[in-house]
ROFI-846521 format. One record per residue (C-alpha): residue number from 0; residue in one letter; chain; x, z, y. Coordinates in nm, 2 decimals. Example, Ala and Ser with C-alpha at 12.3 -4.5 7.8 and 13.67 -1.06 7.14 Angstrom:
% residues 2
pos: 0 code: A unit: A x: 1.23 z: 0.78 y: -0.45
pos: 1 code: S unit: A x: 1.37 z: 0.71 y: -0.11
END
This chain:
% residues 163
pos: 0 code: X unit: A x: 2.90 z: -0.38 y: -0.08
pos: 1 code: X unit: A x: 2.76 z: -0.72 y: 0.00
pos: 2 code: X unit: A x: 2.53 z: -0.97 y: -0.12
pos: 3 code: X unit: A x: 2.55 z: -0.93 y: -0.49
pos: 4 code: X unit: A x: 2.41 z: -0.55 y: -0.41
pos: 5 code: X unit: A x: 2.17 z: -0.67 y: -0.18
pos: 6 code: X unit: A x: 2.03 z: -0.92 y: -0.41
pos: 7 code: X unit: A x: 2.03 z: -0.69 y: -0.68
pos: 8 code: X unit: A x: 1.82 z: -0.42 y: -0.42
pos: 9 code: X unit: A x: 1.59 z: -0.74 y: -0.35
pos: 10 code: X unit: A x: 1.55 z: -0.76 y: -0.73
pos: 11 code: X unit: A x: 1.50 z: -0.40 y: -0.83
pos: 12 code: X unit: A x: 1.21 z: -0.40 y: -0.51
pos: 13 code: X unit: A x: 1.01 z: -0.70 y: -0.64
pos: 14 code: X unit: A x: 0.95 z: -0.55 y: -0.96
pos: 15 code: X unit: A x: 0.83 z: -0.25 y: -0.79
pos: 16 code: X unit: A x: 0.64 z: -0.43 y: -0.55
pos: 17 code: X unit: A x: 0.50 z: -0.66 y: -0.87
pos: 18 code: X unit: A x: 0.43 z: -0.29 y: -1.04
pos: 19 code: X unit: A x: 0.22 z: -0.19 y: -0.68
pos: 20 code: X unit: A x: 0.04 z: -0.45 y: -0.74
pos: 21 code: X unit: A x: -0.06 z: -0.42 y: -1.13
pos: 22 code: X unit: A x: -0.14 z: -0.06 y: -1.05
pos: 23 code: X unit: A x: -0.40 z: -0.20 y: -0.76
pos: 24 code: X unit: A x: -0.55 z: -0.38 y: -1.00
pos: 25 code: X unit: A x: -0.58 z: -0.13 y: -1.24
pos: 26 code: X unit: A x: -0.75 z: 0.08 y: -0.97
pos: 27 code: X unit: A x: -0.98 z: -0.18 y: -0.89
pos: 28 code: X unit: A x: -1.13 z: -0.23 y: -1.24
pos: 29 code: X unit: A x: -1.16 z: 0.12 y: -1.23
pos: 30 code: X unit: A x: -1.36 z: 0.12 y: -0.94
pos: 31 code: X unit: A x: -1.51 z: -0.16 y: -1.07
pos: 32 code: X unit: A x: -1.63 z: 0.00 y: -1.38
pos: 33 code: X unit: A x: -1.79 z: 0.30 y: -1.24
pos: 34 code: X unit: A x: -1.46 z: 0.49 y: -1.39
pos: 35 code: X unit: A x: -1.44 z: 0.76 y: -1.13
pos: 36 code: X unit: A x: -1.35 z: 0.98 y: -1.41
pos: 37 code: X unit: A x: -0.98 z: 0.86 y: -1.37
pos: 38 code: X unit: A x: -0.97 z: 0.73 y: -1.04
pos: 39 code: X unit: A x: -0.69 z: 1.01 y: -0.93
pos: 40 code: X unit: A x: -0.51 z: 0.92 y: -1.22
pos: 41 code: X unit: A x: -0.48 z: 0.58 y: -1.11
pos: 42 code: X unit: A x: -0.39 z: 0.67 y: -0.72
pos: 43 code: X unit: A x: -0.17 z: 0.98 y: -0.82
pos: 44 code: X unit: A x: 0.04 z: 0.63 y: -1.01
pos: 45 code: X unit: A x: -0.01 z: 0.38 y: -0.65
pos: 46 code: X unit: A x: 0.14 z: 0.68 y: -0.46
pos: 47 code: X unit: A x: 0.42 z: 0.71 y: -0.71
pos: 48 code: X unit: A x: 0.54 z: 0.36 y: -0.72
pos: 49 code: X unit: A x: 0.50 z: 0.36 y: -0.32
pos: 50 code: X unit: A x: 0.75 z: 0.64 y: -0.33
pos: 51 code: X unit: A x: 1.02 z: 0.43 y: -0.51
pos: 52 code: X unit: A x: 0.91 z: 0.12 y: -0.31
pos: 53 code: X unit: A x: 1.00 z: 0.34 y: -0.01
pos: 54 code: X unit: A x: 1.31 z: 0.44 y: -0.19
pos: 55 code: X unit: A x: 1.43 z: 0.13 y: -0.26
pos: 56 code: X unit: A x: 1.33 z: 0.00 y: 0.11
pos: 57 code: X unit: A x: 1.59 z: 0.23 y: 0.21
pos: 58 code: X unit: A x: 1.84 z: 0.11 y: 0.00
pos: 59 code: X unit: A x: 1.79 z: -0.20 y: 0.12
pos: 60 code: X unit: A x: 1.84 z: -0.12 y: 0.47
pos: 61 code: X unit: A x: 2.17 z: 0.04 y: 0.41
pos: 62 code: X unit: A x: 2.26 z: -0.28 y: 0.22
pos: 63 code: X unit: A x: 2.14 z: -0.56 y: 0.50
pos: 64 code: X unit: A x: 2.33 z: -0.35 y: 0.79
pos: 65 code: X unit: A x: 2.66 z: -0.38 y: 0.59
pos: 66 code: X unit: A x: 2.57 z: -0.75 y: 0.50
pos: 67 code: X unit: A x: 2.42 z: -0.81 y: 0.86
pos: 68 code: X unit: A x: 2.77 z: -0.66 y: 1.00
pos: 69 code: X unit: A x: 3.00 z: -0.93 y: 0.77
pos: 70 code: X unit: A x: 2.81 z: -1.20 y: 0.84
pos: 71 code: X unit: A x: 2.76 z: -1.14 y: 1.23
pos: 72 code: X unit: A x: 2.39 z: -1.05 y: 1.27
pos: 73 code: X unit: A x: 2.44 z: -0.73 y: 1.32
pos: 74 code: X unit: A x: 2.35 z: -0.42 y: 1.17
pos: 75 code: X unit: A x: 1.92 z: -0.42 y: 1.24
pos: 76 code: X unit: A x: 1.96 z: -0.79 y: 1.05
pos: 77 code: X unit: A x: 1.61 z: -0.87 y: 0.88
pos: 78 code: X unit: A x: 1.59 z: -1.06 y: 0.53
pos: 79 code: X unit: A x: 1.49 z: -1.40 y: 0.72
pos: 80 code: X unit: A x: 1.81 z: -1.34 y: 0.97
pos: 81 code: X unit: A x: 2.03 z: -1.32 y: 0.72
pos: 82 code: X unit: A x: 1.90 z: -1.63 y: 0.52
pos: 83 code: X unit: A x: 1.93 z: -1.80 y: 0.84
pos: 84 code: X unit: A x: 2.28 z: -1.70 y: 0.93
pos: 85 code: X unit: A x: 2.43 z: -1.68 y: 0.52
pos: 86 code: X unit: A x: 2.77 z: -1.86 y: 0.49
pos: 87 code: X unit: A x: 2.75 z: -2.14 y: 0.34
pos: 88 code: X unit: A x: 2.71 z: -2.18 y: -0.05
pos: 89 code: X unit: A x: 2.37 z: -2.01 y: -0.24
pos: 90 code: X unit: A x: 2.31 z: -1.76 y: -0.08
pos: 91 code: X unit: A x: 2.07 z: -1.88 y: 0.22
pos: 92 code: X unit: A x: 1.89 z: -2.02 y: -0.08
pos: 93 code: X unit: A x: 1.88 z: -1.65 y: -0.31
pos: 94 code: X unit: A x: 1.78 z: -1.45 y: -0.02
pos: 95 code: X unit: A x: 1.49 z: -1.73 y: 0.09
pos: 96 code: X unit: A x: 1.40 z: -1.69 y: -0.31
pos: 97 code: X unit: A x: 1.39 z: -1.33 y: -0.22
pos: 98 code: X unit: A x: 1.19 z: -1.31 y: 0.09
pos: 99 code: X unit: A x: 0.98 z: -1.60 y: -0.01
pos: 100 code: X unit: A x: 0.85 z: -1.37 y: -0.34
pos: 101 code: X unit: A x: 0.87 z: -1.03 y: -0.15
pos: 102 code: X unit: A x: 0.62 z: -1.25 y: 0.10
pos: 103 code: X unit: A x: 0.33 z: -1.37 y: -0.17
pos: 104 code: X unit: A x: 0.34 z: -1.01 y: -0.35
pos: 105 code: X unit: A x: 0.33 z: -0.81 y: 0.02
pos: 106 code: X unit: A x: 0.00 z: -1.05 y: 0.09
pos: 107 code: X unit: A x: -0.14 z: -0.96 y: -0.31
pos: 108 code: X unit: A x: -0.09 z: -0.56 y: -0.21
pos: 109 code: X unit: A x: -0.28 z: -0.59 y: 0.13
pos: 110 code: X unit: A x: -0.58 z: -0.81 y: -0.03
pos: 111 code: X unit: A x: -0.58 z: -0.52 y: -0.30
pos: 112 code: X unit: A x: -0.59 z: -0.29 y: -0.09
pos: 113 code: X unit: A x: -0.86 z: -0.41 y: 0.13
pos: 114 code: X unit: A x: -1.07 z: -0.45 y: -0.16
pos: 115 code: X unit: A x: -1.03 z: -0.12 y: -0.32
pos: 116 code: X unit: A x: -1.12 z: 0.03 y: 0.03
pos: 117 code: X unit: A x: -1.42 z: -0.18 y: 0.04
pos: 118 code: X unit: A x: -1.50 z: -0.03 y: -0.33
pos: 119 code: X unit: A x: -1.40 z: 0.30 y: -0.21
pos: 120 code: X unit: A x: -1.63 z: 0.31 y: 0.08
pos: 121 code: X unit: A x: -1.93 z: 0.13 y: -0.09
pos: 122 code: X unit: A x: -1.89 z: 0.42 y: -0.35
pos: 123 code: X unit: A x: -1.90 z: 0.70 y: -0.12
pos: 124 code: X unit: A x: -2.21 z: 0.57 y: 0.09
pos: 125 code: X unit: A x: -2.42 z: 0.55 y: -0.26
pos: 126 code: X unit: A x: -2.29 z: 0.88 y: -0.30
pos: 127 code: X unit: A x: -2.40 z: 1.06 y: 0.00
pos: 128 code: X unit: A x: -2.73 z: 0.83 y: -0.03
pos: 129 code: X unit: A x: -2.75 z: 0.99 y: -0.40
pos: 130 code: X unit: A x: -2.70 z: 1.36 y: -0.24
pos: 131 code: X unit: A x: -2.97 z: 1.26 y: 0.06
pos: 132 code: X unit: A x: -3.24 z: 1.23 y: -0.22
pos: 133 code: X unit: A x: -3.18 z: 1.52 y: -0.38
pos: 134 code: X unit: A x: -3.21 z: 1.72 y: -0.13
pos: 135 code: X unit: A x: -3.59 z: 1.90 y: -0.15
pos: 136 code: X unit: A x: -3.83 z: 1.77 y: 0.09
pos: 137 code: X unit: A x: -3.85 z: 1.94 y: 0.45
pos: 138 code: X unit: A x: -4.21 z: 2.09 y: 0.37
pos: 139 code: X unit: A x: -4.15 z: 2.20 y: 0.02
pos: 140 code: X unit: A x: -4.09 z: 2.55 y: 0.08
pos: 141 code: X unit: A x: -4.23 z: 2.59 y: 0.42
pos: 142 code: X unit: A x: -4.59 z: 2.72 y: 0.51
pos: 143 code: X unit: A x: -4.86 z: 2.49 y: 0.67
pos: 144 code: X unit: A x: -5.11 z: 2.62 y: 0.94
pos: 145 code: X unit: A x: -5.34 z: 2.79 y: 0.66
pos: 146 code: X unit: A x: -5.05 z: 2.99 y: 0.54
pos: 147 code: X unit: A x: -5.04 z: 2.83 y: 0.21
pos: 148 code: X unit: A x: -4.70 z: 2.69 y: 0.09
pos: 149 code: X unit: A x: -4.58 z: 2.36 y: 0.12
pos: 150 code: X unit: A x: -4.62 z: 2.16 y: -0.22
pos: 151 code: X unit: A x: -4.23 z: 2.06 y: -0.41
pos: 152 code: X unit: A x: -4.21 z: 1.71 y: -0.49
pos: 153 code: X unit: A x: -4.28 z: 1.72 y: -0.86
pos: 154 code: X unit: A x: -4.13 z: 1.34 y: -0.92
pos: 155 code: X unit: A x: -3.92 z: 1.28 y: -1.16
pos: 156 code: X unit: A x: -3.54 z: 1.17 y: -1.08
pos: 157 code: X unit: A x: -3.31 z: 0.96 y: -1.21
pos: 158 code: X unit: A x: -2.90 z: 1.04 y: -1.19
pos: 159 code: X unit: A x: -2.67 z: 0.84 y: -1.34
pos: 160 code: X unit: A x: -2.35 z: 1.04 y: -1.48
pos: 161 code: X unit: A x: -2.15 z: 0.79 y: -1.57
pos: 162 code: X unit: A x: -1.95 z: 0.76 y: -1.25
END
């Protein structure tokens, strides 16, 4: 154990976290393109790779306590502790490489997934707005004060099934 693993764990959890944030963008052109037809095709794949980024976070861990023990940081070390306290030779530069790319993809996920929420919830509210007008009017099949029944909107509507 030691830094060539842990780089190697840094490695294996950038492409994952580069793969997070391909699959984001594919679920935003979906939800871009009105594609709800594959939607949970698309998030059934985000929750996948989060699995493995979890995985490999774990991995991780194990690896920084053993390195954070060697190098005196302790076994809690985080990535920028250990750049800051790395021996001397590349190292403090590999794992500032490492956290430095693990930084820039981490702010890519968040701004995808802020967007995609904001998709998600824009979709949802023309949804139940959708549902609100379909619903028949309140006097349509009750009786007025002559007894005679109410009148159905006879209008014509409009759905869109592309979604």
């Amino acid at each position: 154990m030691g830094a060539n693993e842990l780089s190697a764990l840094l490695w294996r959890e950038r492409e994952l976290l580069d793969l997070l944030v391909f699959k984001l963008e594919e679920e935003q052109l979906l939800l871009q393109g009105g594609k709800a037809r594959w939607l949970q095709h698309a998030t059934r794949e985000v929750e996948q790779v989060l699995g493995l980024v979890r995985e490999a976070g774990l991995g991780r861990s194990v690896e920084v306590a053993a390195l954070g023990l060697d190098w005196g940081t302790g076994d809690d070390a985080t990535l920028r502790e250990l750049v800051a306290r790395a021996p001397a030779g590349p190292w403090a530069d590999i794992f500032a490489a490492h956290l430095a790319g693990m930084t820039v993809l981490t702010t890519q996920i968040k701004e995808l997934r802020d967007t995609n929420e904001r998709f998600l919830r824009a979709a949802a509210r023309s949804t139940q707005e959708t549902l609100a007008g379909l619903q028949p009017e309140a006097d349509a099949n009750t009786y007025d004060a002559t007894g005679a029944a109410g009148s159905a909107a006879t209008g014509s509507r409009l759905i869109d099934r592309s979604l």
